[in-house]
C-alpha positions in Angstrom: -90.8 -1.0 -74.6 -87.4 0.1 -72.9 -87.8 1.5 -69.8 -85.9 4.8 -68.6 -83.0 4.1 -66.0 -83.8 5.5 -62.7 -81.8 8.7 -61.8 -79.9 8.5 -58.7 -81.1 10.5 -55.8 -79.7 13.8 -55.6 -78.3 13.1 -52.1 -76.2 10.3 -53.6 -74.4 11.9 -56.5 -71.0 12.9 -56.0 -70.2 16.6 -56.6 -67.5 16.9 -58.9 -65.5 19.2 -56.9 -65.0 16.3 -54.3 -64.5 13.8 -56.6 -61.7 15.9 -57.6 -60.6 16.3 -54.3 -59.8 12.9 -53.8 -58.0 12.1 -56.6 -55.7 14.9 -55.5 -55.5 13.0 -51.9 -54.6 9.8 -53.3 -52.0 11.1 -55.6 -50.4 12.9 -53.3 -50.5 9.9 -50.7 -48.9 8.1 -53.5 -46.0 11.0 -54.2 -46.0 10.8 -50.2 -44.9 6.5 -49.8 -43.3 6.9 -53.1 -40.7 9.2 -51.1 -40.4 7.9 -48.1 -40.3 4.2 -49.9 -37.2 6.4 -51.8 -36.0 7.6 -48.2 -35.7 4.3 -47.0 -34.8 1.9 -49.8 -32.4 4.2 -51.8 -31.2 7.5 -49.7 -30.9 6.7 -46.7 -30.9 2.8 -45.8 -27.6 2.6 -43.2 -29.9 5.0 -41.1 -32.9 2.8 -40.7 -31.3 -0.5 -40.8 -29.1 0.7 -38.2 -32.6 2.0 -36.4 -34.1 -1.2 -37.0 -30.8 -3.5 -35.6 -31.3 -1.4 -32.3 -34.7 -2.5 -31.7 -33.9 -6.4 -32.3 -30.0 -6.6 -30.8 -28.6 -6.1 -27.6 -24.8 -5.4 -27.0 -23.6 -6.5 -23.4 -19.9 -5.3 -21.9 -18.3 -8.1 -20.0 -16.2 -7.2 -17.5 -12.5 -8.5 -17.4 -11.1 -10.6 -14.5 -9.0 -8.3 -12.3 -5.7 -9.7 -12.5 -4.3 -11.2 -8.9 -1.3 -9.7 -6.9 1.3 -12.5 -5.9 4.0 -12.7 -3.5 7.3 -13.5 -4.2 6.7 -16.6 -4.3 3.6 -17.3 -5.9 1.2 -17.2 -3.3 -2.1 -15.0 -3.8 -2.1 -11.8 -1.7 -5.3 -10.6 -3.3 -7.7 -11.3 -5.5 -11.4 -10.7 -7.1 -14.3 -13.1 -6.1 -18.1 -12.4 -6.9 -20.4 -10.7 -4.7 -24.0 -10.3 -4.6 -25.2 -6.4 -5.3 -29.4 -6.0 -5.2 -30.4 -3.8 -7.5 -34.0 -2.4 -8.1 -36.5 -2.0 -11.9 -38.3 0.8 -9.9 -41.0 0.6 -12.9 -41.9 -3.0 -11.5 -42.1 -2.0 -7.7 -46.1 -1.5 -6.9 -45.2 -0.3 -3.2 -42.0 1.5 -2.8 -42.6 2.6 1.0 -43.8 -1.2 2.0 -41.1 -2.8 -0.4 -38.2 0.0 1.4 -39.5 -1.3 4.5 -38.6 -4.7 4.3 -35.8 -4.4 2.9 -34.5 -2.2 5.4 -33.4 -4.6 8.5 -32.4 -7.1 6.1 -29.5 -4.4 4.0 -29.1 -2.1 7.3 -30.1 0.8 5.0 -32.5 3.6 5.8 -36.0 3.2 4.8 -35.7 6.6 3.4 -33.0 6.0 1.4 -34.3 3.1 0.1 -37.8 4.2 -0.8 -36.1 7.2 -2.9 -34.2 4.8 -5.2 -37.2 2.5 -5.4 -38.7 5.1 -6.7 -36.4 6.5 -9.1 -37.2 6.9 -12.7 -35.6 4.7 -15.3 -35.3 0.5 -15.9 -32.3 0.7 -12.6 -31.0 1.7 -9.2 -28.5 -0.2 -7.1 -29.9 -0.6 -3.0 -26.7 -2.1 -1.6 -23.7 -3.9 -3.8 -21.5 -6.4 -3.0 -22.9 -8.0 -0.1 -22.4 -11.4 1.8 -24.1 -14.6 0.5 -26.2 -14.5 3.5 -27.8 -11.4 3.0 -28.7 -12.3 -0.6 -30.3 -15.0 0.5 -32.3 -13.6 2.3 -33.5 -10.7 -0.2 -34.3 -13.6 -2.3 -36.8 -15.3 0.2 -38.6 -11.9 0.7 -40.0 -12.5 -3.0 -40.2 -9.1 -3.6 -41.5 -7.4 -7.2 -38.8 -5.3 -8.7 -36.1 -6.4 -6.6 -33.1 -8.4 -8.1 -29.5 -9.1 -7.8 -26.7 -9.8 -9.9 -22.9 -11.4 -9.2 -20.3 -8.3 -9.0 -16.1 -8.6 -8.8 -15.4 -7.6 -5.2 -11.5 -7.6 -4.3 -10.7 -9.7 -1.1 -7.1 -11.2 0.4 -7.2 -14.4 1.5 -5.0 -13.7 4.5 -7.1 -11.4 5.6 -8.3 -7.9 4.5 -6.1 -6.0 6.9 -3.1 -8.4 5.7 -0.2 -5.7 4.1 -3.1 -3.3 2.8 -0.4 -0.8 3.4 1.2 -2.2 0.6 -1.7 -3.8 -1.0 -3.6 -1.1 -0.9 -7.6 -1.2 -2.4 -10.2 -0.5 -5.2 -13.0 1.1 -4.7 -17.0 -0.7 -5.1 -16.1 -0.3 -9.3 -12.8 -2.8 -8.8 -11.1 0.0 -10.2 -8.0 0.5 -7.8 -7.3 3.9 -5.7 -4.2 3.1 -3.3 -1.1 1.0 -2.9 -0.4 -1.4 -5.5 -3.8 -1.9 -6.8 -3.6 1.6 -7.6 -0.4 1.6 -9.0 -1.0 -1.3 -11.5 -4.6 -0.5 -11.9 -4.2 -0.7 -16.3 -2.6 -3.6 -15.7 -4.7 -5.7 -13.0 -8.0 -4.8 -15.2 -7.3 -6.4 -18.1 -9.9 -5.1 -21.3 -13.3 -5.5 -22.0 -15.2 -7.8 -24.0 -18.7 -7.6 -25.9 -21.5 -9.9 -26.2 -24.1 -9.2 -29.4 -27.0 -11.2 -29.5 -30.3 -10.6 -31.2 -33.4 -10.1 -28.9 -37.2 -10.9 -29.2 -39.6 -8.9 -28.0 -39.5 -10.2 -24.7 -35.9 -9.4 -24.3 -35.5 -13.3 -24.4 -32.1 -14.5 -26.8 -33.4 -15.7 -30.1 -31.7 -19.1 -30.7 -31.2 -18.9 -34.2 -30.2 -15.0 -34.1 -27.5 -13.3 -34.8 -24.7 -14.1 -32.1 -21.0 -12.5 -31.5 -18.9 -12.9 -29.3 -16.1 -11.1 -28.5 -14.2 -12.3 -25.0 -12.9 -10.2 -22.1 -9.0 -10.9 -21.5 -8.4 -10.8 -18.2 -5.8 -9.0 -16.8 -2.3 -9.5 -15.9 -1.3 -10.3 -12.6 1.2 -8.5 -10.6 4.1 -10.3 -8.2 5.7 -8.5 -5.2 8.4 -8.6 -3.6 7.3 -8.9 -0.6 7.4 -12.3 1.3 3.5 -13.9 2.8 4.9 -15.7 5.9 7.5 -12.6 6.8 5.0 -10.2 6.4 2.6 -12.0 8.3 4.8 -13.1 11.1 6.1 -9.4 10.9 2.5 -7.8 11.2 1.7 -10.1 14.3 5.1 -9.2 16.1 5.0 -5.3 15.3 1.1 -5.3 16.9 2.6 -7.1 19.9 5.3 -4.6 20.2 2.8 -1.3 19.9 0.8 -3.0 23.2 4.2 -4.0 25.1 5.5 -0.4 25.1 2.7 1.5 24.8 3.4 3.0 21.5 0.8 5.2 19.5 2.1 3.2 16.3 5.4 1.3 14.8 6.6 0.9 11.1 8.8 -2.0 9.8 10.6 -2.5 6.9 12.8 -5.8 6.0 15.0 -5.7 2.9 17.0 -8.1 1.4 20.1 -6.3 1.2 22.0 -7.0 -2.3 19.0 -7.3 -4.4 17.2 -4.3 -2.7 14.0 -6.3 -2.5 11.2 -5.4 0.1 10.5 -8.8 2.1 8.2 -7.0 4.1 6.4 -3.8 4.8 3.7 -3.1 7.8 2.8 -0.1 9.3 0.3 -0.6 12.8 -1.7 2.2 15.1 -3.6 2.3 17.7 -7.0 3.6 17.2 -9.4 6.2 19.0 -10.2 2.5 20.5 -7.3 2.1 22.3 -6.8 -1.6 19.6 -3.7 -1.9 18.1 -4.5 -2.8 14.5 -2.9 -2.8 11.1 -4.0 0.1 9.1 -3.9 1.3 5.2 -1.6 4.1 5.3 2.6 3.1 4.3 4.3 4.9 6.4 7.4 3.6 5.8 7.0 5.8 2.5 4.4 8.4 2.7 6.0 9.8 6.8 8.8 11.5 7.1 10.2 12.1 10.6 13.2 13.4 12.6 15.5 9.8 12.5 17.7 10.4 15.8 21.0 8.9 16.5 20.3 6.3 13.5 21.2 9.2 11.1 24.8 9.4 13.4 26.4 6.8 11.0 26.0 8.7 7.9 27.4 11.7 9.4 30.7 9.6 10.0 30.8 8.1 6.6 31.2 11.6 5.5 34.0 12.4 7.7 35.9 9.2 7.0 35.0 10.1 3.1 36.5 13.2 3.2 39.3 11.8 4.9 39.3 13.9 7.6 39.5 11.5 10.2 39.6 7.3 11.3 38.0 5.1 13.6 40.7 5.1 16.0 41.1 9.0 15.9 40.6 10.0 19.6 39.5 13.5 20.9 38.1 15.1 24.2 34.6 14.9 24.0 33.4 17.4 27.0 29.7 16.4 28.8 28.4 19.4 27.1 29.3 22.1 24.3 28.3 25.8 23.8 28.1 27.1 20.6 27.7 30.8 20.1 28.4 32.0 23.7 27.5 35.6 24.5 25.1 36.0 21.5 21.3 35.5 21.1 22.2 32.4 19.4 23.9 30.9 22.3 22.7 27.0 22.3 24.4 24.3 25.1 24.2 20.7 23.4 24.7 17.8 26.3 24.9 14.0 26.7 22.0 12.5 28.3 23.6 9.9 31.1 26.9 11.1 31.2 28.7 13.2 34.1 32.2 13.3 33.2 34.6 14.2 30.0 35.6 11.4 28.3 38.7 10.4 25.7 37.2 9.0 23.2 37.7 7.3 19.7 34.4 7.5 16.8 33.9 3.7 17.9 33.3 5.3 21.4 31.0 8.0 20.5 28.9 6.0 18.4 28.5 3.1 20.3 27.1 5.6 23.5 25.5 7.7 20.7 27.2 10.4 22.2 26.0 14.0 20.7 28.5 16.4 21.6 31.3 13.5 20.0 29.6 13.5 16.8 28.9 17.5 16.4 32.7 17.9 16.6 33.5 15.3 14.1 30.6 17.5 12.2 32.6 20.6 12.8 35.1 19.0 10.6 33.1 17.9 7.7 31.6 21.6 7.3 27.7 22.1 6.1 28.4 21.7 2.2 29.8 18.1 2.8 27.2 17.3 5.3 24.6 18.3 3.3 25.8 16.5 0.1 26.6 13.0 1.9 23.2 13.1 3.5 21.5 13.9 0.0 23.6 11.1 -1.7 22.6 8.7 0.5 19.0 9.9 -0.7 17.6 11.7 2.2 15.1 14.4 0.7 15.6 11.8 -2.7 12.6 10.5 -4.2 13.2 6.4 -3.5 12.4 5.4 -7.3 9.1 3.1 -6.0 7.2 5.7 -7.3 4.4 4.2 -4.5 1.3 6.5 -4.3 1.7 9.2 -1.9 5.4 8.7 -1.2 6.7 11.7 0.7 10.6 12.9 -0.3 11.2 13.4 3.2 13.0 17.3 3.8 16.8 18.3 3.5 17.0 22.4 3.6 19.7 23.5 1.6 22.3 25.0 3.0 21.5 28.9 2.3 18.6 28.1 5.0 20.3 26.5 7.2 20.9 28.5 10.7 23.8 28.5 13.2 22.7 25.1 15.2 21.7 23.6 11.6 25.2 21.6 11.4 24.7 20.2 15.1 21.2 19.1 15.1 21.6 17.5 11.8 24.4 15.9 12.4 23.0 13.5 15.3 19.6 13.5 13.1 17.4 16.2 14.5 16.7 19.2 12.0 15.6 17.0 8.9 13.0 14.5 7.8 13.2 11.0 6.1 11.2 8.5 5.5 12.0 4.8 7.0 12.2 3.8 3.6 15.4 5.9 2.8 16.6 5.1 6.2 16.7 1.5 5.2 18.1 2.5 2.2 21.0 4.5 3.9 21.9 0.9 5.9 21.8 -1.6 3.0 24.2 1.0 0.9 26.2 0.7 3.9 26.0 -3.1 3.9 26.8 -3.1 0.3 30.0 -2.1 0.4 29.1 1.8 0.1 26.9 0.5 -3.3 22.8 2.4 -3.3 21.1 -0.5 -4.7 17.7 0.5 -5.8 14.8 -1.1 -3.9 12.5 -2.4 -5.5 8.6 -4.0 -4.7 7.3 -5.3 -7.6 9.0 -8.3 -9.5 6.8 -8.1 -12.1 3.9 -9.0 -14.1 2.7 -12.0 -15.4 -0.3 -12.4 -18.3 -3.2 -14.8 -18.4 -1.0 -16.7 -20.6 2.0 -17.1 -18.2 4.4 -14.7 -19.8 6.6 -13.3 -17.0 7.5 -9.4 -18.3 10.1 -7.9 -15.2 9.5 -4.8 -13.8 12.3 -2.1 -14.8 15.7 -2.6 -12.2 17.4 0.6 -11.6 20.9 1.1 -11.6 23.2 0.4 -8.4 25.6 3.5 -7.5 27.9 4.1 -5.5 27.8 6.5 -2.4 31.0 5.8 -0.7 34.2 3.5 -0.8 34.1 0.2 0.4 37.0 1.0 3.0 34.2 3.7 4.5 31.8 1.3 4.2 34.1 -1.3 6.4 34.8 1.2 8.6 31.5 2.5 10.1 30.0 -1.3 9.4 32.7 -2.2 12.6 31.5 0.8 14.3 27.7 0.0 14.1 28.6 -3.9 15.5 30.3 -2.3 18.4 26.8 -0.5 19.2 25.3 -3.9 19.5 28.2 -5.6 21.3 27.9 -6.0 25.2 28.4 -1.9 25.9 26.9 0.0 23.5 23.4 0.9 23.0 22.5 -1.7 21.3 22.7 -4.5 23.3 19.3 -5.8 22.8 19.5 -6.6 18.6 22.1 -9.1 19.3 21.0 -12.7 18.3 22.7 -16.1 18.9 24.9 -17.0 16.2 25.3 -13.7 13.9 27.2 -10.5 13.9 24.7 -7.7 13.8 25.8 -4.2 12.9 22.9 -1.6 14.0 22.5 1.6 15.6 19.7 3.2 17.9 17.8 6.2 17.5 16.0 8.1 20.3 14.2 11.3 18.5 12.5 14.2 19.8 9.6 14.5 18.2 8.1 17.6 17.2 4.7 18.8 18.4 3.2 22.0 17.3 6.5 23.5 16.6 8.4 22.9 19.2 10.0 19.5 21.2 8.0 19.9 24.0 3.9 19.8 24.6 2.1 21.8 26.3 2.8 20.3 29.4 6.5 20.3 28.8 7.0 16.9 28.0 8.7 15.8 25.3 7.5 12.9 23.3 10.2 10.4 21.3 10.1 8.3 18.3 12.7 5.2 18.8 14.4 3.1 16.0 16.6 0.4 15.2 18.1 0.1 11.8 20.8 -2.5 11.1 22.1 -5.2 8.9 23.3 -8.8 9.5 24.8 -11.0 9.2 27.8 -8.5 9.7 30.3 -10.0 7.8 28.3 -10.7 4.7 24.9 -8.4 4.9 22.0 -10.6 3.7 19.1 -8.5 5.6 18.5 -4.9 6.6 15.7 -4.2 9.0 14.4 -0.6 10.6 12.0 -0.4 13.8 10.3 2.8 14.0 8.6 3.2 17.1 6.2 6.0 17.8 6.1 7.5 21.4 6.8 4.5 23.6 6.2 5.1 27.2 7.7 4.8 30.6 11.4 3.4 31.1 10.8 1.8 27.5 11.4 5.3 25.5 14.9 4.9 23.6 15.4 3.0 20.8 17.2 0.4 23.4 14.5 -0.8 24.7 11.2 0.1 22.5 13.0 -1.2 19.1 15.6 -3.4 19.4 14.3 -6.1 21.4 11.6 -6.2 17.7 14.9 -5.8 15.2 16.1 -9.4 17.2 13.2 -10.8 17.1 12.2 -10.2 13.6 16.0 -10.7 12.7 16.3 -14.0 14.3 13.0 -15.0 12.3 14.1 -13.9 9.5 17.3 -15.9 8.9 15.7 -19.0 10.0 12.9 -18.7 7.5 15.8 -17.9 4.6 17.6 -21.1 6.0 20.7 -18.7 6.9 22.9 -20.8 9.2 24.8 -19.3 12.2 28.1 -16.9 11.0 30.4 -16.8 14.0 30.4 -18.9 17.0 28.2 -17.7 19.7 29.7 -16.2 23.8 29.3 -18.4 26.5 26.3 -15.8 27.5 23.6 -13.4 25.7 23.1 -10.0 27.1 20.9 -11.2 29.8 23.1 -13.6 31.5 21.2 -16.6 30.1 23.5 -19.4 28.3 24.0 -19.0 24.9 22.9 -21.9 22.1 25.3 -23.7 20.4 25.5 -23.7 17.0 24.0 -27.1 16.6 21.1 -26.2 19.1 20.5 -22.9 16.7 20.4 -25.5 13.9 17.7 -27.7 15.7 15.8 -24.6 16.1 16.7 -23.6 12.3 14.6 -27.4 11.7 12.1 -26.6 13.8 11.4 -23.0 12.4 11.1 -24.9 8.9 7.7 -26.7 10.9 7.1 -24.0 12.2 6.6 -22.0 9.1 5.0 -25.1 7.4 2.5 -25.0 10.1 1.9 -20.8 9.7 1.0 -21.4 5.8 -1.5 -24.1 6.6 -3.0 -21.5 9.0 -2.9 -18.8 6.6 -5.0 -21.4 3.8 -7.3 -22.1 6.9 -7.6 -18.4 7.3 -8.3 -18.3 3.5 -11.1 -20.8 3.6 -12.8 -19.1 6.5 -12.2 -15.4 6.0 -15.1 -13.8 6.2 -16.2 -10.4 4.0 -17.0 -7.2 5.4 -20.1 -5.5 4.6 -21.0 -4.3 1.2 -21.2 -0.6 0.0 -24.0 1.9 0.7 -26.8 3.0 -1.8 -25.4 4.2 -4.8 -27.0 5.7 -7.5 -27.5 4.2 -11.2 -29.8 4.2 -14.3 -29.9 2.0 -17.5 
């Protein structure tokens, strides 16, 4: 007997509607992967492999080696070295008050501003970058979560970091350079970029058998100077000295090598709020201008004997004082310092005691257009062509400005600016025969590779003849011969040709303070040797004090100084035979003593450049930046 099959329960059966229901679901599910599997596979697959080699690889910038900046002769001025920067993941700090704390005495930050970049959103923060291997030591031993460090590019000089960072100039914390030559040559000295692609684990970790490229950084070029280490060095240390012996609020010095127009070297020193003489960032030999004095007087006379309206032996009354524009509002009574008496004198005469009143009426002569154009030509108010960051043009009025006592004033170097860049510049064209030769800084630049490429050489030009040229080059040696104002540039062995400069200086306005004292600024500018002009120097003092406030007595005694080191470094022997006494009475050297000492110098200058390397080894970095903000 067959047996009936049990019906199901009713609450078991499945209502049709939902059955139906389901089948819908699943079909549509199906439509649903069927598209996307589409989306994926045929549409769009660029998009989600793309998506895909994001979560697996890992690109990395490396950072190019900042190129190095040489002196002429090879030697490293400055240079990029790594430096320890502590960074924070604030996500792995537990305690960012006790962690800020800590950290605090160790980085001389505030706890504050620690504490607010530990706890910063995002993977990174920087606390303090670039600082001494010291103080990332001992970051490390506090063992503290979240709290890292990485190697950083910091730029240092091995001299020293206030060695020619007038010149040198600096980068800021990114290496990227903001003044002097760094800033200059900053596409050059930071070479480009390379990239590092590796493929990543979940753990962030390199997978060996990834995919890997690499593609290098090339470093950058370096750039060489013109500039000499051991002059500038020896320069620096005698310019400070000079600041402190005469009380000076700062000094500038420039040394050019006359034919080639090469810089040899450059420093600028102040004193501080301190009362410490030091050597400081600004290049003042380019970026001030100032009122140049009785060193200007020579250019004045070039124009007359240009013009030829006059010669060297030419003599004229020159009265202890001159009125010009008597009877009028205008009326202005020029004098000569020192002097009590008319005298008959020759140009020779007048420059050599920088006599005023003698040079305003050999001014009279030239007129205002030709004074105006012989100044411009020998490139006062001219850009220089260094093209240096911040370089000032110095200030020239045109003539249709100029007023009555215009002519006078500029003619013995009141009344106009210029820097002591175009000052030097004014003496080598006069050492050169009456030839500008460009000056120039930078040699060059040479590639990781060792390809010299030159830097561009501007064109020489002439400013005035050669017989001009002679003419005031005798009348600037007569300054420094036993008589003239100059006395104190001569050196044993060489003809100098030079010429002082004692400047008002203008405060507020006018040429006297409040107190009615005037304040000077006192140069020397020169050439030597005379007869065949190898190096041109400038001394700018700034307000020298006491009995030591003319250009006498606060610059000259440097120009010898640095002169006489100077030729004995280039191995320049003696020129003429020396007098049987300097300009102190002492007895002068023979030439074969001033060759011992030529032999000497020669140890003497081995001896500074193992210093220097010493100093190189043992200099010492200054603290690293402050807090800075960052997020990866």
């Amino acid at each position: 007997m067959t047996t009936a099959p049990t019906p199901l329960r009713p609450e078991l059966r499945l209502p049709r509607w939902r059955f139906a229901a389901m089948v819908v679901v699943l079909v549509l599910g199906a439509v649903g992967l069927g598209y996307k599997l589409a989306d994926i596979q045929l549409m769009h697959p660029d998009r989600y492999i793309a998506y895909g080699e994001s979560q697996r690889l890992r690109d990395q910038v490396l950072p190019a080696d900042r190129g190095p900046i040489l002196d002429r002769n090879g030697l490293v001025l400055s240079v990029s070295d790594a430096r320890q920067t502590i960074y924070t993941n604030p996500r792995l700090v537990a305690d960012p008050r006790a962690t800020a704390v800590a950290l605090s005495p160790v980085l001389s930050v505030n706890v504050d501003e620690l504490e607010a970049q530990l706890s910063r959103d995002g993977h990174f923060a920087y606390l303090k970058r670039q600082v001494d291997d010291e103080t990332a030591a001992a970051v490390e031993a506090l063992e503290l979560d979240g709290v890292f460090s990485i190697d950083e590019p910091r730029r240092s000089n091995p001299v020293g970091h206030e060695f020619a960072r007038s010149v040198i100039g600096r980068t800021d914390v990114d290496n990227v350079g903001i003044s002097g030559i760094e800033g200059m040559y900053d596409e050059v000295l930071t070479g480009t970029p390379g990239e590092l692609a590796f493929e990543q684990a979940i753990t962030g970790e390199a997978i060996p058998t990834g995919e890997y490229v690499l593609q290098p950084a090339v470093a950058g070029d370096s750039v060489q100077l013109t500039l000499d280490q051991t002059l500038q060095f020896e320069t620096e240390r005698q310019l400070l000295e000079q600041i402190d012996a005469t009380c000076s609020n700062s000094g500038v010095v420039v040394i050019q090598e006359t034919k080639t127009g090469e810089i040899l070297a450059m420093a600028t020193a102040a004193r501080g709020d301190d009362g410490r003489v030091r050597v400081v960032g600004e290049n003042r030999a380019l970026t001030w201008s100032y009122e140049p004095g009785s060193i200007a007087k020579p250019l004045t006379f070039a124009g007359v004997f240009e013009a030829g309206l006059g010669e060297v032996n030419e003599y004229q009354d020159v009265p202890v004082e001159l009125t010009m524009f008597a009877d009028s509002k205008y009326e202005k009574t020029f004098s000569d310092e020192h002097r009590w008496e008319s005298k008959w004198w020759s140009p020779v005469e007048i420059l050599r005691e920088s006599s005023n009143v003698g040079t305003i009426l050999w001014a009279q002569r030239l007129g205002e257009d030709r004074l105006h154009g012989t100044l411009s030509d020998f490139g006062i108010g001219q850009p220089t062509g260094l093209d240096f960051p911040g370089e000032s043009n110095g200030s020239l009025t045109p003539t249709d400005e100029w007023s009555g006592t215009s002519l006078p004033t500029i003619a013995f170097g009141q009344g106009f600016a210029a820097t002591p860049m175009q000052m030097v510049q004014a003496y080598s064209t006069i050492a050169n025969g009456g030839m500008s030769v460009p000056p120039r800084l930078v040699q060059g630049t040479l590639s990781a590779s060792g390809e010299f490429s030159p830097a561009p050489i501007g064109e020489p030009h002439r400013v005035i003849s050669a017989e001009t040229a002679e003419k005031v080059t005798g009348m600037l040696t007569a300054v420094v011969e036993d008589g003239g104002t100059g006395t104190y540039a001569q050196i044993h062995g060489y003809r100098t040709a030079g010429k002082t400069g004692t400047a008002w200086k203008p405060v507020n306005g006018s040429y006297r303070d409040e107190a009615g004292n005037r304040h000077i600024i006192a140069s020397f500018a020169g050439f030597l040797p005379a007869d065949d002009p190898l190096i041109t120097i400038l001394v700018v003092m700034d307000d020298p004090c006491g009995d030591l406030d003319t250009g006498g007595r606060a610059a000259a005694p440097l120009f010898a100084e640095l002169s006489r080191y100077t030729l004995l470094h280039l191995r320049v022997p003696p020129t003429v035979e020396t007098s049987a006494t300097d300009q102190n009475g002492e007895k002068a050297r023979t030439a074969e003593e001033i060759e011992a000492e030529a032999r000497e110098q020669a140890d003497a200058d081995a001896a500074l450049e193992a210093a220097l390397a010493e100093r190189a080894a043992e200099e010492g970095s200054t603290d690293g930046g402050s807090v800075e903000d960052g997020d990866g």
